[in-house]
Every structure is written in structure tokens, then in C-alpha cells.
C-alpha positions as CSV (number, residue, x, y, z in Angstrom):
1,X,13.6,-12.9,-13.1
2,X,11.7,-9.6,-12.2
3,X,8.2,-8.5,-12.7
4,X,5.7,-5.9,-10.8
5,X,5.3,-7.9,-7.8
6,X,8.7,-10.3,-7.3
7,X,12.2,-9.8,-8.7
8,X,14.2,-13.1,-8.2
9,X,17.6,-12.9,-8.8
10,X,20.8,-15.3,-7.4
11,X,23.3,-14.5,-5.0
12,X,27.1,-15.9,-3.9
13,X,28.6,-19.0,-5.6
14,X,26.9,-22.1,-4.8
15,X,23.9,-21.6,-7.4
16,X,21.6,-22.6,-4.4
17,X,20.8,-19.2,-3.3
18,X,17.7,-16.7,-4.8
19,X,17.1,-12.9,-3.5
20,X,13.7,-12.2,-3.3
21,X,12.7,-8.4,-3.6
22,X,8.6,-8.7,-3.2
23,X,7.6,-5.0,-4.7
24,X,3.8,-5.6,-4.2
25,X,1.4,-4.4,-1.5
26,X,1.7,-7.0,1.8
27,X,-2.2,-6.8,0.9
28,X,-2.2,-7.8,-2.3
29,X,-3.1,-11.4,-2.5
30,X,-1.6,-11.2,-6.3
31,X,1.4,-10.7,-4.6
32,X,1.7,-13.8,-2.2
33,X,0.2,-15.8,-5.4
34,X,3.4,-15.1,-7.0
35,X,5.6,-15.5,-4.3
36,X,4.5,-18.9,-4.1
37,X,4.9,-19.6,-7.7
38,X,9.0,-18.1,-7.7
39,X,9.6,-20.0,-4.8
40,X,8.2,-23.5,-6.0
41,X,10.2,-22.9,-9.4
42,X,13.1,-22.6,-7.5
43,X,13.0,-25.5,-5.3
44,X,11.7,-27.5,-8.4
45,X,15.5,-26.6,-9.5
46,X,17.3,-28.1,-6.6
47,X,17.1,-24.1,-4.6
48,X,16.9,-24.3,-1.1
49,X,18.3,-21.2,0.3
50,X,16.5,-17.6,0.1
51,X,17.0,-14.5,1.3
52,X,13.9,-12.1,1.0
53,X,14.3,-8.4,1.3
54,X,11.8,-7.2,3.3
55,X,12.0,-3.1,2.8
56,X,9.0,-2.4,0.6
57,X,6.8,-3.4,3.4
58,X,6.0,-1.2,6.2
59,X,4.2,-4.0,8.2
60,X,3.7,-7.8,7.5
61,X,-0.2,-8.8,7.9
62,X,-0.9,-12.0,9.3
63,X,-1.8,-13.7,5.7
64,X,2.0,-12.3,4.7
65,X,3.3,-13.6,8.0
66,X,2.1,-17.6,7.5
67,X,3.1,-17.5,4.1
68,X,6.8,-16.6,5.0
69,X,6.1,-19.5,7.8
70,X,4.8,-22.0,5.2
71,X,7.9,-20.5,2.8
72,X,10.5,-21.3,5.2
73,X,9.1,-24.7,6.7
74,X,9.4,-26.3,3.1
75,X,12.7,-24.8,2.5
76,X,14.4,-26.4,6.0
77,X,12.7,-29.3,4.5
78,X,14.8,-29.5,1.3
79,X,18.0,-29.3,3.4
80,X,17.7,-25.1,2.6
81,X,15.9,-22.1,4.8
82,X,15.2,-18.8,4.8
83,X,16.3,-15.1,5.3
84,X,14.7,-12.2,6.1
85,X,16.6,-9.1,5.8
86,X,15.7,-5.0,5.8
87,X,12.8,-5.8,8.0
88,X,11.0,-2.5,9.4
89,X,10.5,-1.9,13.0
90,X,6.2,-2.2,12.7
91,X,7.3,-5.5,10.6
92,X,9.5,-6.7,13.1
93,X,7.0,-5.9,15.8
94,X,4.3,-8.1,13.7
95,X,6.6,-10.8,13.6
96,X,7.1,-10.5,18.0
97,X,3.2,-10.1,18.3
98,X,2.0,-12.8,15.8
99,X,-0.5,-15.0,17.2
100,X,-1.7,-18.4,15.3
101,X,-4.8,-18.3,17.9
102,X,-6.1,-15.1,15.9
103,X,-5.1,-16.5,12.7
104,X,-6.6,-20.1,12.5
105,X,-10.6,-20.4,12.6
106,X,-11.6,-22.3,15.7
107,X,-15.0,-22.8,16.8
108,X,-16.9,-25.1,19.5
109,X,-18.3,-27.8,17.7
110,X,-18.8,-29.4,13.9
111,X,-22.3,-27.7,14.1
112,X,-21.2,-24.1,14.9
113,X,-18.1,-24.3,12.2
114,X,-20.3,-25.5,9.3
115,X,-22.6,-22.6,10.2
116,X,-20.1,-20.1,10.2
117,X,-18.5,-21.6,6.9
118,X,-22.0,-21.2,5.3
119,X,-22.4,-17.4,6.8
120,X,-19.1,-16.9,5.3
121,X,-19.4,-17.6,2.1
122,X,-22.6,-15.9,1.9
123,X,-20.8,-12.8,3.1
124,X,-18.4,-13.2,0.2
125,X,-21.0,-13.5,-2.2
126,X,-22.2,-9.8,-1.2
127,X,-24.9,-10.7,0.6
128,X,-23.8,-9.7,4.1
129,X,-26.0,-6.7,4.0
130,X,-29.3,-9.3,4.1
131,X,-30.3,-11.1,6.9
132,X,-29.4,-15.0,6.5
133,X,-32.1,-17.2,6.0
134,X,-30.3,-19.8,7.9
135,X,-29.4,-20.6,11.7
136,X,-26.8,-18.7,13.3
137,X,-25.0,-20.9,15.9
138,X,-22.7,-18.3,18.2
139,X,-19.7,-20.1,20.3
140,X,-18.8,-19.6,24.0
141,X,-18.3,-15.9,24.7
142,X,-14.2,-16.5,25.2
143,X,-14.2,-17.4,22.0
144,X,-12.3,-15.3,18.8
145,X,-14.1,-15.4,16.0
146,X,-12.8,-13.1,13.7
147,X,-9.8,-11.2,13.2
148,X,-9.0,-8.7,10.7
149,X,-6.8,-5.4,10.5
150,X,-6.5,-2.4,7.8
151,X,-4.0,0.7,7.7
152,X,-4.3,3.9,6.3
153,X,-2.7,6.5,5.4
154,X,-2.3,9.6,7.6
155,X,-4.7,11.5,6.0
156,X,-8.3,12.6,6.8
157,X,-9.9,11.9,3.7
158,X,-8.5,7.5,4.3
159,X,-10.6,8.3,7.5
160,X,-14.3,6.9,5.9
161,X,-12.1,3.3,5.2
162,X,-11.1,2.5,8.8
163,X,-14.8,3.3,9.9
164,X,-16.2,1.5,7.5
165,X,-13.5,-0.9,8.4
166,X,-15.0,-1.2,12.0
167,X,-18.5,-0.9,11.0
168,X,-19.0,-3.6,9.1
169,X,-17.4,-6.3,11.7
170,X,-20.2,-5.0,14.0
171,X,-23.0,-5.2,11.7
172,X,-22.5,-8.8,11.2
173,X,-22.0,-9.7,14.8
174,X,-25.8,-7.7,15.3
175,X,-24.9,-4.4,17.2
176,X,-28.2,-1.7,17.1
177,X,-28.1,1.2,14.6
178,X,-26.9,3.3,17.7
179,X,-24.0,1.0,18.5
180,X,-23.1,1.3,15.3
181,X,-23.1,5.3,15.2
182,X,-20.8,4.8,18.3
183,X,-18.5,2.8,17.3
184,X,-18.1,4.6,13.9
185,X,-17.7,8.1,15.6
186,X,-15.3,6.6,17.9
187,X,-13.0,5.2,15.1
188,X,-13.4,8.2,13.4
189,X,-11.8,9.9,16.5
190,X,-9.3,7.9,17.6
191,X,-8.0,7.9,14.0
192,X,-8.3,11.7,13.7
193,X,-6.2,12.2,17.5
194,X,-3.5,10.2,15.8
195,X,-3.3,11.6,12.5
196,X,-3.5,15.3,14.2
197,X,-1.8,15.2,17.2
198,X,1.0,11.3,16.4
199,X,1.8,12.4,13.1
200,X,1.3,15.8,13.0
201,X,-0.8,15.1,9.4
202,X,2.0,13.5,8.1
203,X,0.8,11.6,5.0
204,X,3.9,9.7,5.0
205,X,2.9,7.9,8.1
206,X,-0.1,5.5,8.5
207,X,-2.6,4.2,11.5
208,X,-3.3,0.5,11.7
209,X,-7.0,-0.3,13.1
210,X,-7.1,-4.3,14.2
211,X,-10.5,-5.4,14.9
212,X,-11.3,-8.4,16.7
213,X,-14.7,-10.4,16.6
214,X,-15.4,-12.1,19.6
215,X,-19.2,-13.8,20.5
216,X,-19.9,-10.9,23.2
217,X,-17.9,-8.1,22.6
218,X,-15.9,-6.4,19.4
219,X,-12.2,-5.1,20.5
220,X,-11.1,-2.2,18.1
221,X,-7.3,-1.4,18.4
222,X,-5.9,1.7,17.0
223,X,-2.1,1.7,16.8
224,X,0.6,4.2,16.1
225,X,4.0,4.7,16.1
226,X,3.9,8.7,16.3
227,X,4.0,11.1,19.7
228,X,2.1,9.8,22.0
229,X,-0.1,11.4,24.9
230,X,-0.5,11.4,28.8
231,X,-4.6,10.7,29.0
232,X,-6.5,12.2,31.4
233,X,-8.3,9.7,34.2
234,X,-10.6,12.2,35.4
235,X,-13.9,12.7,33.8
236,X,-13.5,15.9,31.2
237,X,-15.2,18.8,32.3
238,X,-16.7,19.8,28.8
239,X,-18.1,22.8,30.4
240,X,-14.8,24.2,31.4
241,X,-13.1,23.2,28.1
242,X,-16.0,25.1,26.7
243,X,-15.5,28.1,28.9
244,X,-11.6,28.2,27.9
245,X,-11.8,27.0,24.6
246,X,-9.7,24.5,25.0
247,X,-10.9,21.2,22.8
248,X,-7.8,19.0,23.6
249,X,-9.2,15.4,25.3
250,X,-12.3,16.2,23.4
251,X,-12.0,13.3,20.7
252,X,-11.0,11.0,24.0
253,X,-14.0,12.0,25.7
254,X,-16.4,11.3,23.4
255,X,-14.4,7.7,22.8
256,X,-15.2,6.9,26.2
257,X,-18.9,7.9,26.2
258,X,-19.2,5.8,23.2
259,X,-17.7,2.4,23.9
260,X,-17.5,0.2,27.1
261,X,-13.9,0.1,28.0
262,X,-11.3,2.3,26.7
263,X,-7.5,1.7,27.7
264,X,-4.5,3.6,26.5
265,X,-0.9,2.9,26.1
266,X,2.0,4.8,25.1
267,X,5.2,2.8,23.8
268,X,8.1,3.5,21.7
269,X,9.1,0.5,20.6
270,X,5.6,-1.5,19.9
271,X,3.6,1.8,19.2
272,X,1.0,3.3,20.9
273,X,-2.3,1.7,21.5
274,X,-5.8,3.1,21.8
275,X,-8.0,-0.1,23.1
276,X,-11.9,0.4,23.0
277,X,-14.1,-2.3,23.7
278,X,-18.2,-3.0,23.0
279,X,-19.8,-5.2,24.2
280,X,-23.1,-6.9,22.6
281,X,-26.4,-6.3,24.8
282,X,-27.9,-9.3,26.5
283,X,-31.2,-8.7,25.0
284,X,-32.1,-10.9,21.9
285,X,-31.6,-9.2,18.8
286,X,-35.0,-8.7,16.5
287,X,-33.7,-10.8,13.4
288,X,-34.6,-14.0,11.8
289,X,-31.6,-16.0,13.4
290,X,-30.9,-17.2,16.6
291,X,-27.6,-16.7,19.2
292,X,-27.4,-20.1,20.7
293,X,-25.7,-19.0,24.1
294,X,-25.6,-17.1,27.1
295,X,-24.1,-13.4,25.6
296,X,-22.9,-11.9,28.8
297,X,-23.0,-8.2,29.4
298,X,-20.0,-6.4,31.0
């Protein structure tokens, strides 16, 4: 069986085993649809046992990843399980990293989930850029809300998608017009120092931006798996760079006159990650709905 997306086709003796080749983008819900749809034909004719050849995909997304979960559970159930095989390092490395916390909605109380149901599926509907006419109940600071990541390709002109990537989280959670500039241009640079300097402009590589909502403060992490840097701790003398026309730790600088905390890390085996943190002001926000706890500031 092959198509765009899946080929399905059996392996050894027994009759009980399928290869899966999945040829679709790990983003493509079109593509875990019909996943799901080979896999429940086959076990609807007594096959159990899969292997699924993983080396179209550079990384697995955390939709891809429970559906291999909820793939493998039923399998084991019918006596079967299931094989993963050609996985890529950044895959791999999603699999290590998963974390069902950042995955699976959770909220305080039935009154703060129903409202953030409701402000989600007004948000689907394309009305996130208009203020909701309803209550806005916001959980305890500690608490994730949202969780979300994108990659791009190594190329400047993919740049505008990982801002506007970043941007929107923040406009929903409330930041200022200025926040927002600050958070863009600090995307925009953090992307840029890796496609430059990690990748050298390699379009054959790719930067993955994970955002993470939280009720006080928006965590943007840029990772790479390219060359990484030593960053400077001292404060960047933009007068001497000037004066020797040197702009290297330029795009850092700015970064960490933009956002709140900034932290750096350079491994081989993970990938390199550019942490920036922003926290949401104290003062309440001019808009029609209401924060119903104590937003602490840094």
C-alpha cells in the first residue's frame, strides 16, 4: 500500500508484520490522520507487529510523538508492538526530552479550563486579533499554559515565520506594543546568529524556536545543532566595537537589552540553546478582560 504520505508494505514470514515509511511532513496533521487509518486496518487484520522507518523526519513534534505513544500502546495490547528504526539524532533527542507536562492542557480549576477552552476556540475561529468579550481567568503563575514549537529553514528570508511565531504567543498572553517589538527583534536575532554564524547559511540545516506560555512570563528557546559560541558575560562595550568595527556579540547584546533573562548553552549532543525569558508587567493591562491573580514581576 503506498500513497503521498504512508507506504505500508510487509516484512519476514509470519504475515503479522507491516513497514511503515511515513513520507509526509511530521507537521502535517494529514499525515498522522493517515497513519492512524493504516495502522487500524492492519490490526483490524489480525497485525500486531510494526516497524516504522523514521528517516524522512528530521525531528518528531510532540503531536508526532503521542501518536507513536498511542500507536504502540494499542499494538502491545493486541499481543504486538512497535519499532522505530532510522531515527535522526534531533528525533532521538525529542524522544529523550519529551515531556507529557507540556503536552497535556492543565489548568487550576473547572472555571479557568472552561475559560480557556472558550478563548481557544475563539482563537481558532480567527478572532484572536479582537479583544474577547468574555472573562479571562489566568492560573497560578507556575503554571504552563501553552506550548508550541516551529522550525525553519536556515535561511533569512524563513526569518519573518519564527517572529511571527513568537509574536503571536505574546499578543494573546497581553505584552505592550513595545514588548512585543522586543521580543520580535530578539527572535529575529537569535535566529539570524544561528543561521550566520551555526550553519554558516546552510539552507540544508534548520533552527527550531519552542515557545512556552506560562501566566507570568513567555520562555522562547532557540535551538541548534550547528557551531556553537563562547558568550561573553561582560557587558558589550558598543562603543569600542564601534571604534574597531567589530559587530560580533552585537545580535547577543541587543537580545539581552531586550528580554529579562537570557542563558546560553553549548552542546553537541542535545544542540545548542539560546534561552530568553519575558516576563509580563505587574501592572493591569488596559483591556476589557480581567487577570484573576497575583502576576509576579521578576
Amino acid at each position: 500500500m503506498e500513497n503521498d504520505l504512508v507506504t505500508a508494505s510487509p516484512v519476514g514470514f509470519s504475515g503479522r508484520i507491516v513497514k511503515l515509511i511515513p513520507k509526509g511532513s511530521e507537521r502535517d496533521g494529514k499525515f498522522l490522520s493517515e497513519l492512524l487509518r493504516i495502522f487500524e486496518n492492519c490490526l483490524k487484520q489480525n497485525i500486531s507487529y510494526f516497524i516504522i522507518d523514521m528517516h524522512f523526519f528530521k525531528d518528531l513534534p510532540p503531536g508526532t510523538i503521542v501518536t507513536l505513544l498511542e500507536i504502540t500502546s494499542r499494538a502491545r495490547r493486541k499481543g504486538g508492538d512497535v519499532f522505530l528504526i532510522n531515527i535522526s539524532r534531533m528525533a532521538r533527542n525529542n524522544l529523550l526530552t519529551f515531556n507529557p507536562s507540556s503536552y497535556l492542557a492543565s489548568t487550576s480549576d473547572e472555571e479557568t479550563a472552561a475559560a480557556e477552552c472558550e478563548d481557544r476556540m475563539q482563537y481558532e475561529k480567527g478572532y484572536s486579533s479582537q479583544q474577547p468579550s468574555f472573562r479571562y481567568y489566568m492560573p497560578s503563575p507556575a503554571m504552563n499554559m501553552r506550548h508550541d514549537s516551529i522550525e525553519i529553514p536556515s535561511r533569512v528570508e524563513s526569518l519573518y515565520k519564527a517572529c511571527t511565531f513568537a509574536v503571536d504567543f505574546a499578543r494573546r498572553m497581553g505584552f505592550s506594543d513595545s514588548d512585543l517589538n522586543k521580543i520580535k527583534i530578539s527572535v529575529y536575532e537569535a535566529c539570524l546568529n544561528v543561521i550566520e554564524h551555526a550553519y554558516h547559511s546552510d539552507p540544508a540545516e534548520s533552527v527550531k524556536v519552542d515557545v512556552e506560555q506560562f501566566s507570568d512570563k513567555l520562555i522562547i528557546t532557540i535551538l541548534d545543532h550547528g557551531q556553537g559560541f563562547q558568550a561573553e558575560e561582560r557587558e558589550f562595550d558598543i562603543m569600542d566595537a564601534a571604534m574597531k568595527r567589530n559587530t560580533g556579540g552585537m545580535g547577543l547584546h541587543i537580545i539581552r537589552r531586550s528580554m529579562d533573562e537570557v542563558n546560553y548553552k553549548v552542546d553537541p549532543f542535545l544542540g545548542n540553546r539560546l534561552v530568553m525569558i519575558k516576563y509580563l508587567p505587574t501592572a493591569e493591562k488596559n483591556v476589557d478582560y480581567e487577570f484573576r491573580s497575583n502576576i509576579k514581576s521578576r
